[in-house]
N, C-alpha and C positions, 0 to 999 in steps of 0.2 A: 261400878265402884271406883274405878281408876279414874274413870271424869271428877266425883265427888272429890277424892285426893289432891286431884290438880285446881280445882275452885278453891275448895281450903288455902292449901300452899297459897293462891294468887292472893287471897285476900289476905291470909298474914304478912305475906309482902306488902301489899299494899297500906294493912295497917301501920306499916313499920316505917315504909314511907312518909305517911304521911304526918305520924308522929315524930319524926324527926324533922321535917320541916314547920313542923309546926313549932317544937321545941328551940329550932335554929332562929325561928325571929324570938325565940323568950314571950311565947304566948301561951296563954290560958286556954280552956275549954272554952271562957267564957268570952274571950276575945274574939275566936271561931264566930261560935254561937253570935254575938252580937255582930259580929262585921258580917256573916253570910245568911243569918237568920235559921239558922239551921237549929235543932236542937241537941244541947251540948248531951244530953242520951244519946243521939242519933251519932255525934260526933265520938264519943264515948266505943261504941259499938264498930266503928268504920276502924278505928286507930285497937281496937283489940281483935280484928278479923270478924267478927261475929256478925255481920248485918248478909245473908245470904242473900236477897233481896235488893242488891244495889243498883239505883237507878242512875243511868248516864245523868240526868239532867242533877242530880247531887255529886258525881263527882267534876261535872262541870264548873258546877258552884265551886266546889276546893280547888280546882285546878285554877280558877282565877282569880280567887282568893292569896292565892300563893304565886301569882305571877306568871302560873306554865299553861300551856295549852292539855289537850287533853291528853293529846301524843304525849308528850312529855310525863304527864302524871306519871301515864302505864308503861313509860320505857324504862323498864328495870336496870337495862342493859347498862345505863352511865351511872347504877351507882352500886359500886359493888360491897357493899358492905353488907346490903341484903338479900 
């Protein structure tokens, strides 16, 4: 139960992440969706924590989409507002 807890918490971090930099260039779902081919559900899902299911090779795509490496993405540590 305590692993489930800790996935949770990671992916709402993450969602929060990511919607914040997403939000920081002033882009759309659909900006996502067309620059990384993703679908703006899928994109949807990732930025509300909900995708339990997340494959490296999708958060690659967002990591480079947005400039970071993948380290980068998952290092919570440099932003502490989440």
């Amino acid at each position: 139960m305590g692993n489930e807890n800790e996935l949770y918490t990671l992916l709402k971090q993450l969602g929060v992440r990511l919607r914040k930099l997403r939000q920081g260039r002033d882009e759309k779902l659909s900006t996502v969706h067309y620059e990384t081919g993703l679908s703006i559900g899928i994109i949807s899902e990732i930025e509300n924590g909900k995708h339990p299911q997340l494959r490296m090779e999708v958060l690659s795509v967002l990591a480079a989409h947005y400039g970071l490496s993948l380290t980068e993405l998952l290092n919570f540590n440099d932003d502490p507002s989440i």
